[in-house]
C-alpha positions as CSV (number, residue, x, y, z in Angstrom):
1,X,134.3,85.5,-31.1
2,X,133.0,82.2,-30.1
3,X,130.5,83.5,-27.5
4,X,129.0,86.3,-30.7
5,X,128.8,83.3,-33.1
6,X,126.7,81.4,-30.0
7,X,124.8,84.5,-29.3
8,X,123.6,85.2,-33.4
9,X,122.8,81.2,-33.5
10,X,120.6,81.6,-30.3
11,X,118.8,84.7,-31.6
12,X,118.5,83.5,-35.0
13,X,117.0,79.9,-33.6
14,X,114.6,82.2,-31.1
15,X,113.5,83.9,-34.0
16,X,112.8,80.6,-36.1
17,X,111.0,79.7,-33.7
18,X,108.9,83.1,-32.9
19,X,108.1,83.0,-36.3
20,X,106.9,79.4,-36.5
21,X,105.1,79.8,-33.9
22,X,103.3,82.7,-35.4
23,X,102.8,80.9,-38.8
24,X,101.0,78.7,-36.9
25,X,99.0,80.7,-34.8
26,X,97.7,82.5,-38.5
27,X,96.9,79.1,-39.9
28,X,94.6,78.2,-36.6
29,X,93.0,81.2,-37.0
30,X,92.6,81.4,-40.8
31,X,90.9,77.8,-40.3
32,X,88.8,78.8,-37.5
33,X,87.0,81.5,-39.4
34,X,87.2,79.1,-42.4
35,X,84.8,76.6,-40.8
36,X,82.6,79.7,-39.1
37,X,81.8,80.1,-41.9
38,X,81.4,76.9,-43.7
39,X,78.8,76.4,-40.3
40,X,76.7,80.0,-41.0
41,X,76.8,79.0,-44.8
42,X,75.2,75.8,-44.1
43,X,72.9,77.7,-41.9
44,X,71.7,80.1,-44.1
45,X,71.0,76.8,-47.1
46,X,69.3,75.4,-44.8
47,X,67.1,77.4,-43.4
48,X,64.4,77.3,-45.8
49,X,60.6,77.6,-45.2
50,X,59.7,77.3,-48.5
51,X,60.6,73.3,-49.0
52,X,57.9,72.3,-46.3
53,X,55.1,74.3,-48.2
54,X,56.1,74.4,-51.9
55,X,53.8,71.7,-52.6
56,X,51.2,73.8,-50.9
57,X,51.6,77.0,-52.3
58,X,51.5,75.2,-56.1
59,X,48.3,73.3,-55.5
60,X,47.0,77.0,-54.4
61,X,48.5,78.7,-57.4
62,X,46.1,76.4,-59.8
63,X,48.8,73.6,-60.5
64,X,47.5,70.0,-60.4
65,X,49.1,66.9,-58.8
66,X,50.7,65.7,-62.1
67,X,52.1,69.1,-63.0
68,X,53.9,69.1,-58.8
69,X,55.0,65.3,-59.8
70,X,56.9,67.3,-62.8
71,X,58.2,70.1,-61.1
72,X,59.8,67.8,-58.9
73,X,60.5,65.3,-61.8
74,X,62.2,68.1,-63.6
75,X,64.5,69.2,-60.8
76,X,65.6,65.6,-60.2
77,X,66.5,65.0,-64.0
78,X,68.2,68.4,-64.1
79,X,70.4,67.4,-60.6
80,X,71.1,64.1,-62.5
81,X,72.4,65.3,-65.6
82,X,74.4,68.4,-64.0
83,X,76.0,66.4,-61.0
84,X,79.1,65.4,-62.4
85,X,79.4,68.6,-64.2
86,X,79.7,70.6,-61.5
87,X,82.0,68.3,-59.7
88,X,84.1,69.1,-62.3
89,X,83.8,72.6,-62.3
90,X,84.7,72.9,-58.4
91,X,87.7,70.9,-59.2
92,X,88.9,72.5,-62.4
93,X,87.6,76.7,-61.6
94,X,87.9,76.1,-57.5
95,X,85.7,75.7,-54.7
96,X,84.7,79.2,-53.4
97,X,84.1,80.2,-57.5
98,X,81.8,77.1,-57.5
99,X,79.7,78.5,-54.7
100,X,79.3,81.7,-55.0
101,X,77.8,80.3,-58.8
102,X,75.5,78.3,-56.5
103,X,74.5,81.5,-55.0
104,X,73.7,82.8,-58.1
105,X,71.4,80.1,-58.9
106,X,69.6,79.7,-55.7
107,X,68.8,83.7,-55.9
108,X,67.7,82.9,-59.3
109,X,65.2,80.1,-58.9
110,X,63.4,82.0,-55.9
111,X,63.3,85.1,-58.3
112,X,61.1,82.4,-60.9
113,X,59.1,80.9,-58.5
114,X,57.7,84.3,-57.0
115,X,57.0,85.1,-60.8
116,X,53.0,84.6,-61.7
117,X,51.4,84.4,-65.5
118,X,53.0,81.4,-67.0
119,X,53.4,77.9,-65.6
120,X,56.9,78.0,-67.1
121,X,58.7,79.8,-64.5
122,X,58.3,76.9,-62.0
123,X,59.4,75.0,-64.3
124,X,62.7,77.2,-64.7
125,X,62.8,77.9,-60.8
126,X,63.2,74.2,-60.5
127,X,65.9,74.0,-63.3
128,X,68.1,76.8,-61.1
129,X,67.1,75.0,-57.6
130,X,68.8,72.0,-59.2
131,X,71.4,73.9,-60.1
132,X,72.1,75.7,-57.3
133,X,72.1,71.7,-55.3
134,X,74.5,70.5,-57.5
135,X,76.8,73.2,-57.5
136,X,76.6,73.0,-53.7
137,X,76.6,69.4,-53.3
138,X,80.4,68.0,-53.5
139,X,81.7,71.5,-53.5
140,X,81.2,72.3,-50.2
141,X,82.5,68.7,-48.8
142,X,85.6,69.5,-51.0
143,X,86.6,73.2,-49.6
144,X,86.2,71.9,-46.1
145,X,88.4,68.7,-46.6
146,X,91.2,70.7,-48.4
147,X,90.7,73.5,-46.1
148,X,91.6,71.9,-43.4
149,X,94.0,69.8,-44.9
150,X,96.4,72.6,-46.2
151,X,95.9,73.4,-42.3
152,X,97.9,70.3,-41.4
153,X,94.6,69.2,-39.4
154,X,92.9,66.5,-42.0
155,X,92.3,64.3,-39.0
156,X,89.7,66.6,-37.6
157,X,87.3,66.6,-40.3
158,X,85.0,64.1,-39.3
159,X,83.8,66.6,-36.7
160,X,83.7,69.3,-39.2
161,X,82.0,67.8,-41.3
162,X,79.5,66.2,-38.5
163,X,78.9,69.7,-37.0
164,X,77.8,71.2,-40.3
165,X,75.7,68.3,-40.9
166,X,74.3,69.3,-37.5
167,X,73.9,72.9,-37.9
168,X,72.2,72.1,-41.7
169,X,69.6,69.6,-39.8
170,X,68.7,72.2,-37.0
171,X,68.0,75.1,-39.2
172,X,66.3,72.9,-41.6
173,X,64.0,71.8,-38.2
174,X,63.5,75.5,-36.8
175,X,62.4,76.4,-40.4
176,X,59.1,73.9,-40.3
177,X,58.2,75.2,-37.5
178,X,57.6,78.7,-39.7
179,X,55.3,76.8,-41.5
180,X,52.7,78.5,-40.3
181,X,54.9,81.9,-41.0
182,X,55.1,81.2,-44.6
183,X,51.8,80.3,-45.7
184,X,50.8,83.5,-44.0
185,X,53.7,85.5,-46.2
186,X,52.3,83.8,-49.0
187,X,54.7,82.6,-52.1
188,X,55.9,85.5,-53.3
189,X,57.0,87.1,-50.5
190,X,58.8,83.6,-48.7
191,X,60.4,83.0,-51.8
192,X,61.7,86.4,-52.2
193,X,62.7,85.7,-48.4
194,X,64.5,82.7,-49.8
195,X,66.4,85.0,-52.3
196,X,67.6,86.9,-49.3
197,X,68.7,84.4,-47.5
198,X,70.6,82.6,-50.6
199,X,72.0,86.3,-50.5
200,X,73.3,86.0,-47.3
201,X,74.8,82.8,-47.8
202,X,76.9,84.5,-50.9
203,X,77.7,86.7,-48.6
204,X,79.4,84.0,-46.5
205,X,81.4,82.3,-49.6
206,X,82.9,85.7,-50.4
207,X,84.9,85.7,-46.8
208,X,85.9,82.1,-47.8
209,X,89.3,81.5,-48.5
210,X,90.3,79.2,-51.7
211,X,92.6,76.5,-50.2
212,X,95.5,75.4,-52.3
213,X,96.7,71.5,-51.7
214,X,98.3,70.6,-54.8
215,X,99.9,72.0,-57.4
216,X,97.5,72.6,-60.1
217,X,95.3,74.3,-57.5
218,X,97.8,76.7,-57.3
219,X,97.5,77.1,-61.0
220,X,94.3,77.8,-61.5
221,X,94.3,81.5,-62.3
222,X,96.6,80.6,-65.1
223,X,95.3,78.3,-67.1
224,X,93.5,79.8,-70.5
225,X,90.6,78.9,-71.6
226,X,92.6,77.1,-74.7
227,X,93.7,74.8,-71.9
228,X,90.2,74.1,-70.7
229,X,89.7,71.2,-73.3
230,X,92.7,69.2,-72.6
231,X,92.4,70.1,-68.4
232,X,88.9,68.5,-69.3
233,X,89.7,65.9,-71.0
234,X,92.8,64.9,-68.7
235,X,89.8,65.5,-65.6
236,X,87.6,62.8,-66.8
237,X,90.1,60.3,-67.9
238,X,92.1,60.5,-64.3
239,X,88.4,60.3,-62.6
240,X,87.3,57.3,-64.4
241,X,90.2,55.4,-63.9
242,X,90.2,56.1,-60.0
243,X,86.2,54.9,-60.8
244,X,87.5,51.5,-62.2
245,X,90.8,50.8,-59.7
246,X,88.5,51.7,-56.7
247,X,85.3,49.9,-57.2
248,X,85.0,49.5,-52.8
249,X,84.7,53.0,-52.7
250,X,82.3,53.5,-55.4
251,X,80.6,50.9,-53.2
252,X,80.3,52.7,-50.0
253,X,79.0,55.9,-52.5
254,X,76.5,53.8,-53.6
255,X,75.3,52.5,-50.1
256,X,75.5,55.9,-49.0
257,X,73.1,56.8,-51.4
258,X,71.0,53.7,-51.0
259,X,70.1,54.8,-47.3
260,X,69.1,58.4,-48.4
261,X,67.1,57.5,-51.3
262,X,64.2,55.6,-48.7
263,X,64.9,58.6,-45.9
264,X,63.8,61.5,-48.3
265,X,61.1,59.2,-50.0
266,X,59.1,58.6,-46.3
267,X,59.7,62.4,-45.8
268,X,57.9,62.9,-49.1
269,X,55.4,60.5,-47.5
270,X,54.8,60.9,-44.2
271,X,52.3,63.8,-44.3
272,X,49.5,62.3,-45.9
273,X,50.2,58.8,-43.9
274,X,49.9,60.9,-40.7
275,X,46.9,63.1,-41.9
276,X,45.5,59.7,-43.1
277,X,45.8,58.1,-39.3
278,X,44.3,61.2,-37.7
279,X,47.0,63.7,-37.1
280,X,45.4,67.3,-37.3
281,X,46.3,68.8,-40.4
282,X,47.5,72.2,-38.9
283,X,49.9,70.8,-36.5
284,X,51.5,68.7,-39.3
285,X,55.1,70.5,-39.1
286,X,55.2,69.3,-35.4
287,X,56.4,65.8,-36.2
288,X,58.7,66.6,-39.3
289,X,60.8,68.9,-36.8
290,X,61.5,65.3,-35.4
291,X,62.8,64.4,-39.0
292,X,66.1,66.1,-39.2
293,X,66.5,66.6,-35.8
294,X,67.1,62.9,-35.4
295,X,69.0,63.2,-39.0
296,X,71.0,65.9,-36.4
297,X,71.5,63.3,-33.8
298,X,73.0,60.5,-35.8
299,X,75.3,63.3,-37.7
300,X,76.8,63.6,-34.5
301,X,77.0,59.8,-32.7
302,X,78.6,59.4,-36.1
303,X,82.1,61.9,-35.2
304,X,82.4,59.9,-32.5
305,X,82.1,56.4,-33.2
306,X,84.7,54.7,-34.4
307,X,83.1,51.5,-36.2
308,X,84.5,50.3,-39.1
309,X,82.8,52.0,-41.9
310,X,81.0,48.1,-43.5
311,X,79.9,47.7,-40.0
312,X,78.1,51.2,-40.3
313,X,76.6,50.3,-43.6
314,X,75.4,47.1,-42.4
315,X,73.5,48.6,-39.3
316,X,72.3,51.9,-41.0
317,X,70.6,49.6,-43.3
318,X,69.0,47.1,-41.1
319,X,67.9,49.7,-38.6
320,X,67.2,52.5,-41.4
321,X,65.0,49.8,-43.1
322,X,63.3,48.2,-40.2
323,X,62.2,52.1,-39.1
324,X,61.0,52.9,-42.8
325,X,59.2,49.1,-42.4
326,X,57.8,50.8,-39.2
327,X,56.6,53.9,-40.2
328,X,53.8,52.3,-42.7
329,X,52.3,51.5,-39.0
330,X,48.7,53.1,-38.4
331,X,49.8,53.9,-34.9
332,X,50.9,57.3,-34.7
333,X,53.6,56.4,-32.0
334,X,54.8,54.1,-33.9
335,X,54.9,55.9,-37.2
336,X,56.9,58.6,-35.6
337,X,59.5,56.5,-33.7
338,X,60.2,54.9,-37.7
339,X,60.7,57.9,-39.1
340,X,62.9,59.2,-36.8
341,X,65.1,56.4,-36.9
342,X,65.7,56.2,-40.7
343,X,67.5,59.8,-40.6
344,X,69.3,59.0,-37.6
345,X,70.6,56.3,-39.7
346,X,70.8,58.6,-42.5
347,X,73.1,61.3,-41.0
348,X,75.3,58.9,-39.2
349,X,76.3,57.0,-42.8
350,X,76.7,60.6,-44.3
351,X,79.1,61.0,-42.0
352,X,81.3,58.1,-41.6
353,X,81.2,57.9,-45.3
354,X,81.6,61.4,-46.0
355,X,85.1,60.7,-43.9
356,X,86.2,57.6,-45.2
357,X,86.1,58.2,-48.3
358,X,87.9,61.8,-48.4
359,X,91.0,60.3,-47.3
360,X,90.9,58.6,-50.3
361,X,90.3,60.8,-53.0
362,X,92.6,63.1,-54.6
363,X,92.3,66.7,-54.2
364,X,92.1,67.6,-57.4
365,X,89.5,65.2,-58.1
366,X,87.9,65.1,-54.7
367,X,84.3,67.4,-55.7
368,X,84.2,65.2,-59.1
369,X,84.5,62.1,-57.0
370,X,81.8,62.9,-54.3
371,X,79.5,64.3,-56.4
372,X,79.4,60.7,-57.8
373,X,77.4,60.4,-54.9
374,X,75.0,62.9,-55.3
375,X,74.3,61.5,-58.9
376,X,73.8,58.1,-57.7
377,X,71.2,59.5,-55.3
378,X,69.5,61.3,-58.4
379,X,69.4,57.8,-60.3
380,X,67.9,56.3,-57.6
381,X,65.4,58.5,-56.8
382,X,64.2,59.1,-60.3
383,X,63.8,55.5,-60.3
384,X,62.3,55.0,-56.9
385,X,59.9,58.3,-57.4
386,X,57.4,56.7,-59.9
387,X,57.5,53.3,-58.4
388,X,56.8,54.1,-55.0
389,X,54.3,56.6,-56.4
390,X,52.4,54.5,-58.3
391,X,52.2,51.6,-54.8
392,X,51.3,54.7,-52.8
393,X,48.3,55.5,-55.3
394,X,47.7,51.8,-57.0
395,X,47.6,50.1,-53.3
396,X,47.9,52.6,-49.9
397,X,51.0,54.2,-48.4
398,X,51.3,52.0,-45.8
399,X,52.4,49.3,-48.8
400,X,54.9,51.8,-50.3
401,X,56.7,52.2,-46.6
402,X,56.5,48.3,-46.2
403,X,58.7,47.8,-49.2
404,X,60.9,50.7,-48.8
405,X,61.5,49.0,-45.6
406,X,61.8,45.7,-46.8
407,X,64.2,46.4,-49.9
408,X,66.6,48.4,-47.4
409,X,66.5,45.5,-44.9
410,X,67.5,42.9,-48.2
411,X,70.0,44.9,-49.0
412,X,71.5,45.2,-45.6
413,X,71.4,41.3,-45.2
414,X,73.1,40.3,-48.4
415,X,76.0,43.1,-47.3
416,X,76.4,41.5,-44.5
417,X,76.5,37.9,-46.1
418,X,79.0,38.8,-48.4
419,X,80.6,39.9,-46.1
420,X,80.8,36.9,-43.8
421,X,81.3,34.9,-47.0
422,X,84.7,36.7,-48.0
423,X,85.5,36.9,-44.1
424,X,85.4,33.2,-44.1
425,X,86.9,32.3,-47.2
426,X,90.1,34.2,-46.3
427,X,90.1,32.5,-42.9
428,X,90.0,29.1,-45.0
């Protein structure tokens, strides 16, 4: 009887096991197609021909300088006002519903811009491009984090997140060099190729799976809308209190976004400084594939450094601001070894950031939390835009690069002071 009773607890333990085993053999490979697709998603978003000649194909379509400041004026004040509000919405509908809204929006601002006869659906294809960024932006960041956290394997997502940083900066380089490919298309049809490939993307989100960390993720579907007030109202509250008990991490937001604001501003740049010092005019796409491919470079040193996240700060901003300093240079060398190193710097804070700071958010607050970021980034640039636009036209480019630079290297330097201030007053 003895020897049965041993036998059945043998058995029973073998088939614990088996099925463990196989529990975890589904999770590995629900998490491997997971981030497949996170990787072609941020492929397809990425891959966009369009954002190197949009400015072109305007000025060609009749629209003046001022009227492409506020086309890009409106989309920033759009992204800034809609940030947070779609944070909340990934948090509060889900991720995957989030992004295939995104979708929706992308598909719909290349639909306006490809429309002709009144200036007003630019204007409205900007709106929807903002849109479709924000809903994106945070969202993504979120799905993969909890993704891979319900997966038991959080500690992996710094090179997650580093390779779809690095698969967004390539495709974003192999589309300027269809530069060339797109002005031949002409607008209508490269945007409508932008519709397709927003399509595609869609596509992508559907296959996604929404993961479920906490409980009232897993009560999503069952909440009324009569609920939606007070699940709002409990959302904000429980986010700005995070906001005031964790003002270091608001920090390292902020000095996240500090170091983008100056990268996309001497990408905004760049051409006409490099026209301006004698690059030839059709081979202009040549040196901003150099752009994010460096941004690609630093995305990846970043997974596997393992500085302390200040230290990164500190040196993204003195060696971000000295190559921004650099690229106001009239030596075409020199310009281009600046601007490469200001989005290495770029994508290796995204990075480290990105990281730190997930494993301190919630994760039912975590696409509300980082797309603080993204907002900051917005207030930043819609006060940077006009400044640096009116040096660039009241003095010469060269000035607006030397006190991007210059700003970004103050800023660096009193980090680091305050730094070595508090360092030595705890030592005291």
């Amino acid at each position: 009887m003895n020897d049965v009773n041993s036998n059945q607890r043998r058995i029973s333990a073998c088939f614990c096991a088996a099925l463990h085993r196989e529990k975890e053999r589904t999770s590995m490979n629900n998490i491997k197609r997971q981030t497949r697709l996170l990787y072609m998603y941020e492929a397809f978003c990425s891959f966009r021909m369009v954002d190197v000649v949009w400015v072109i194909f305007l000025l060609g379509r009749g629209f003046s300088l001022a009227q492409v400041g506020l086309a890009e004026g409106v989309f920033h004040v759009t992204s800034m006002i809609f940030e947070i509000p779609s944070g909340m919405a990934a948090d509060l509908f889900g991720r995957k519903r989030t992004l295939l809204l995104s979708g929706i929006a992308g598909m719909c601002s290349g639909v306006f811009m490809a429309l002709d006869g009144w200036s007003g659906w630019i204007y409205m294809g900007m709106i929807f491009s903002a849109l479709s960024f924000n809903l994106t932006s945070g969202t993504e960041e979120a799905l993969a984090y909890d993704s891979l956290l319900e997966a038991g394997c959080a500690e992996t997502y710094k090179g997650v997140r580093s390779k779809m940083s690095v698969t967004g900066r390539v495709f974003s380089a192999l589309s300027c060099t269809l530069s060339p490919v797109a002005i031949a298309l002409g607008y209508q049809y490269t945007y409508f190729l932008a519709v397709l490939l927003n399509l595609c993307a869609f596509l992508c989100v559907m296959g996604m799976q929404e993961p479920h960390v906490t409980q009232e993720q897993k009560q999503r579907g069952r909440h009324g809308f009569r609920e939606m007030g007070v699940r709002l109202k409990h959302h904000v509250l429980d986010t700005l209190h995070f906001m005031r008990k964790h003002p270091g991490t608001m920090g390292k937001l902020f000095a996240d976004a500090a170091v983008a604001c100056p990268c996309y501003l001497t990408m905004m740049y760049l051409q006409e400084h490099l026209v301006n010092c004698g690059w030839p005019e059709k081979w202009i796409g040549m040196p901003l594939l150099l752009i994010p491919l460096a941004g690609a470079a630093g995305a990846r040193l970043a997974a596997k450094s393992k500085m302390r996240l200040l230290y990164v700060l500190i040196l993204c901003g003195l060696l971000g601001g000295a190559g921004t300093y650099l690229t106001g240079s009239r030596t075409i060398v020199i310009i281009l070894a600046g601007a490469c190193v200001m989005p290495a710097c770029e994508g290796f804070s995204e990075v480290a950031v990105s990281e730190n700071v997930n494993r301190e958010f919630s994760s039912d607050q975590r696409a509300t939390l980082i797309s603080v970021d993204s907002m900051l980034y917005s207030v930043l640039m819609v006060l940077a835009s006009p400044v640096t636009g009116y040096l660039g036209e009241r003095y010469s480019v060269t000035v607006t690069f030397h006190v991007l630079g210059g700003v970004l290297l103050c800023a660096a330097l009193l980090l680091g002071a305050a730094y070595a201030i508090r360092r030595s007053k705890i030592c005291s």
